[in-house]
C-alpha positions in Angstrom: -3.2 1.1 14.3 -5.0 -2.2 14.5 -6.7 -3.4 11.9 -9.9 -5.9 11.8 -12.1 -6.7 8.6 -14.6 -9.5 9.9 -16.5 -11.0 6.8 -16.6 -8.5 4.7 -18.9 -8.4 1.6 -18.8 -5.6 -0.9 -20.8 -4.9 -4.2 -21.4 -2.1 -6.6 -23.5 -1.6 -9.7 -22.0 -2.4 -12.5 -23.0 -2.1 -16.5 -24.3 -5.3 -16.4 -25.8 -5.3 -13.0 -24.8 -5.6 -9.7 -21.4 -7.0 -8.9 -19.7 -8.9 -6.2 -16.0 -7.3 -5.0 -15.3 -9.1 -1.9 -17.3 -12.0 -0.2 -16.8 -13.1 3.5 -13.1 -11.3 3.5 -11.9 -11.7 7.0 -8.3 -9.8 7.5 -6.2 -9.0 10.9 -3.7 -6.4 10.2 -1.5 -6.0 13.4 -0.3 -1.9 15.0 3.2 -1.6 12.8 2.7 -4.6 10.3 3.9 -4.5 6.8 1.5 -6.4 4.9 1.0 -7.0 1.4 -2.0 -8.5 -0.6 -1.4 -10.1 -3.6 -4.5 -11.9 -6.2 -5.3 -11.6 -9.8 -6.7 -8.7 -11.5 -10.4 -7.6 -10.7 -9.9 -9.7 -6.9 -10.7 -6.8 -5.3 -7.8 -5.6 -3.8 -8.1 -2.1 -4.7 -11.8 -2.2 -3.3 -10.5 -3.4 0.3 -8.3 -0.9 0.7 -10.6 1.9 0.0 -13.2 -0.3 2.2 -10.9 0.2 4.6 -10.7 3.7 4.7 -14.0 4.4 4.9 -14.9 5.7 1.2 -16.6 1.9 0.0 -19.4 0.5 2.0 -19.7 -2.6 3.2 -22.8 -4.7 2.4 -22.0 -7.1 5.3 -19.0 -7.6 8.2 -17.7 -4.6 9.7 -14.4 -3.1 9.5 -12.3 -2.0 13.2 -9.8 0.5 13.2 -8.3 0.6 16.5 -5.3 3.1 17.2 -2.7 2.3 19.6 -1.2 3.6 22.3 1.6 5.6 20.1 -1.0 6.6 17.1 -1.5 10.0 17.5 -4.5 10.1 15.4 -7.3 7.4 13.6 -6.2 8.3 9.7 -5.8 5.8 7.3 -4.5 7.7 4.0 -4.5 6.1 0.3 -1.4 6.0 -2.1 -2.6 5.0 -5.5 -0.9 3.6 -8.7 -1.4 7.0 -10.6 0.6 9.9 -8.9 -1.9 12.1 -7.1 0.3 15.2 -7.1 -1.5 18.4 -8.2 0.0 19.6 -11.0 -0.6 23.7 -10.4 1.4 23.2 -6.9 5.3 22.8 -6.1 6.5 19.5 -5.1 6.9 21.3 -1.8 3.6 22.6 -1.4 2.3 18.9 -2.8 4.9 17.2 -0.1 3.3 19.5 3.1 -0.2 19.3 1.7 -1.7 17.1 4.1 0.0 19.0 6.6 -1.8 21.8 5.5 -5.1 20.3 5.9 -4.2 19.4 9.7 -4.1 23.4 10.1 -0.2 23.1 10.8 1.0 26.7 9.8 3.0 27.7 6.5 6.4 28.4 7.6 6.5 24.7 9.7 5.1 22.8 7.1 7.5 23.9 4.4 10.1 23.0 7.1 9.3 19.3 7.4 8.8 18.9 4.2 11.9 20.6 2.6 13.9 18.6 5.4 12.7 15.2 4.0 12.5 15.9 0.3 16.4 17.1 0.8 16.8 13.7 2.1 15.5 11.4 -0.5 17.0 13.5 -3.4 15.1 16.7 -3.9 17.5 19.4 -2.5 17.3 22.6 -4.9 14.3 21.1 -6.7 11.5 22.1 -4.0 10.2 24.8 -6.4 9.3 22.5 -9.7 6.6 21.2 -10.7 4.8 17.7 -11.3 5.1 17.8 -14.8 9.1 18.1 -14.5 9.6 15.5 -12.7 9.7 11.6 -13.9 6.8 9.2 -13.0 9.7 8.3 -9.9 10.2 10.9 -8.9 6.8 12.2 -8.6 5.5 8.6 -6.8 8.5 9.4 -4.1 6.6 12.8 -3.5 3.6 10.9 -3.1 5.5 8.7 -0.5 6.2 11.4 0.9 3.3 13.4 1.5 1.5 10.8 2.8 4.4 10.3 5.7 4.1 13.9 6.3 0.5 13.1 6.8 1.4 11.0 9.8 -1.4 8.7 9.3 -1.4 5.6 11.3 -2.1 3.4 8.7 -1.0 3.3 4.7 -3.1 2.1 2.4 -0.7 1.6 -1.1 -2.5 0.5 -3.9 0.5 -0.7 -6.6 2.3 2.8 -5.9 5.7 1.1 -8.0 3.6 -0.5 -10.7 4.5 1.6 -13.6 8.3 2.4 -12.8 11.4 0.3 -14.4 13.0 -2.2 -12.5 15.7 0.2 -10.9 13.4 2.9 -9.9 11.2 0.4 -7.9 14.3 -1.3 -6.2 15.4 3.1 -5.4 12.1 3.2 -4.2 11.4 0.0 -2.0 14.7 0.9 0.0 13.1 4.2 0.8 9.9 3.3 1.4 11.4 1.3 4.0 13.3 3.7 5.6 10.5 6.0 6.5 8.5 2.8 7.7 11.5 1.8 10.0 11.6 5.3 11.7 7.9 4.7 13.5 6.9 1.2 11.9 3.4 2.8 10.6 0.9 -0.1 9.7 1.0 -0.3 6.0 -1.0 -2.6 3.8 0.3 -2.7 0.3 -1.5 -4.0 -2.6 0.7 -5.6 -5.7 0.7 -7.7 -8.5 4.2 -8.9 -7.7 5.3 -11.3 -5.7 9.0 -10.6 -5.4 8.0 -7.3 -4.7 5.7 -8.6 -1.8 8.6 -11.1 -0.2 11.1 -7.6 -0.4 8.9 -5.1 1.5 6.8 -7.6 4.0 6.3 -9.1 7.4 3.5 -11.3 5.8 1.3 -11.9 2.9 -2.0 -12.4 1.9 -3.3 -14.3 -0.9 -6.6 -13.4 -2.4 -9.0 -15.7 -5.0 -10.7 -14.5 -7.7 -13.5 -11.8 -7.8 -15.3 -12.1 -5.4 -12.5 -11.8 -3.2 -11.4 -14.0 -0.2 -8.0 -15.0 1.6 -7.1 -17.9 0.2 -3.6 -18.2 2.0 -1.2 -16.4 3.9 3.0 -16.5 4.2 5.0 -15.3 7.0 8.2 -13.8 5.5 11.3 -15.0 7.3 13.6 -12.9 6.5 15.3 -10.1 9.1 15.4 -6.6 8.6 16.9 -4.6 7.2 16.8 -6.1 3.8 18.9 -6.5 1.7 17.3 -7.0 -2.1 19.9 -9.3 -2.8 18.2 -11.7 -0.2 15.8 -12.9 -3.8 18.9 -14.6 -4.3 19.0 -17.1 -1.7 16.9 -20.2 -1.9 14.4 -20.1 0.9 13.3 -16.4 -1.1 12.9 -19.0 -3.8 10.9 -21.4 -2.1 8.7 -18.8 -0.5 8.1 -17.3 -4.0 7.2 -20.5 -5.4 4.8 -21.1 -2.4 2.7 -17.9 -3.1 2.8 -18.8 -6.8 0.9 -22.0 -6.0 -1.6 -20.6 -3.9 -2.6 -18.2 -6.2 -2.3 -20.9 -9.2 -4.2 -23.3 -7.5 -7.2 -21.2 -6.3 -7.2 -20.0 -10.4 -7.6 -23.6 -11.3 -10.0 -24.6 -8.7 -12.3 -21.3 -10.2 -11.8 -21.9 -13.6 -13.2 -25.6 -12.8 -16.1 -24.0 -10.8 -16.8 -22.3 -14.4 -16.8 -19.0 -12.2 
């Protein structure tokens, strides 16, 4: 899925009035891109994303969604920062719930989801629930059950945010292994850049509230990726690079008095 955000500008009613989210936010998102958005806090980033799936109105601009020749559908599904598992369900009736609401029937929904929970670490624990699970492990459910889904675009919103260091580095690797099976359009929101660089094809830099791409960075670097590739110094110099664009816009605002 293709998508095309074409001066967007997005507000909401706030406590003190009426507030400004995005302003003239203009965005390509190629069929089978990885691309992350990176900005400061309160940029808007979690507001595009939901923009894009259709839950926020836009004031002005207009959003395209245009599914490709292998998209077998026009879904664009969410994957926020706070697990969205439901806590009175198994992990494998959370993992096969969007297949559920596609009409796909019991016994081949628990299939194709017991097959890929065995595969990322879940064999014999199909039948627990949420609240035995670790904040990981119930974010790789998530994962998951949005794959299931088989939307044709992923909308993550900081899904690693809250893990440790090692959990998010388990997680990145896996998160790219479903993505390389049918490269799926994702656009993945973070506040870290090194965690943008590992996962991306290219990055977008947002400014301050109200947002607006400031910059973008092609990442060089092949697939698949190895994480010790934040070692070498063109990772380095890329890092830096994004640092500075999203330093200097900071600046430029704070001189504005915005």
């Amino acid at each position: 899925m293709r998508l095309s955000c074409v001066n967007l500008t997005v507000s909401f009613q706030g406590h003190g009035g009426t507030v400004e989210a995005l302003r003239n936010l203009s965005l390509e998102v190629e069929s089978g891109e990885f691309v992350s958005i990176v900005g400061p806090s309160g940029c808007g980033k979690t507001t595009l994303l939901k923009t894009l799936t259709g839950v926020v109105s836009t004031q002005s601009g207009f959003i395209e969604r245009i599914p490709s020749s292998e998209d077998r559908n026009d879904l664009a599904l969410l994957v926020f920062q706070e697990n969205s598992l439901f806590p009175w369900m198994t992990v494998l009736d959370n993992a096969a719930f969007g297949l559920r609401m596609q009409g796909v029937g019991r016994a081949e929904r628990e299939d194709r989801a017991a097959a890929l929970l065995r595969r990322f670490g879940f064999g014999g624990r199909e039948r627990v629930y949420p609240r035995e699970l670790s904040l990981g492990m119930k974010q790789r459910v998530a994962v998951i059950r949005c794959f299931l889904s088989d939307p044709s675009a992923m909308l993550m919103d900081e899904p690693f945010a809250a893990l440790d260091y090692q959990n998010r580095l388990g997680l990145h690797r896996e998160l790219l292994e479903l993505w390389e099976q049918d490269h799926k359009t994702v656009v993945f929101v973070t506040h870290d850049v090194e965690e943008a660089i590992i996962l991306s094809d290219r990055i977008v830099v947002l400014s301050r509230q109200p947002g607006s791409v400031v910059a973008e960075f092609l990442v060089p670097f092949g697939r698949p990726r190895d994480p010790a590739v934040a070692l070498e110094e063109e990772f380095l110099v890329l890092k830096r690079g994004i640092w500075t664009a999203l330093g200097q816009h900071r600046e430029t605002a704070a001189g504005r008095g915005d």
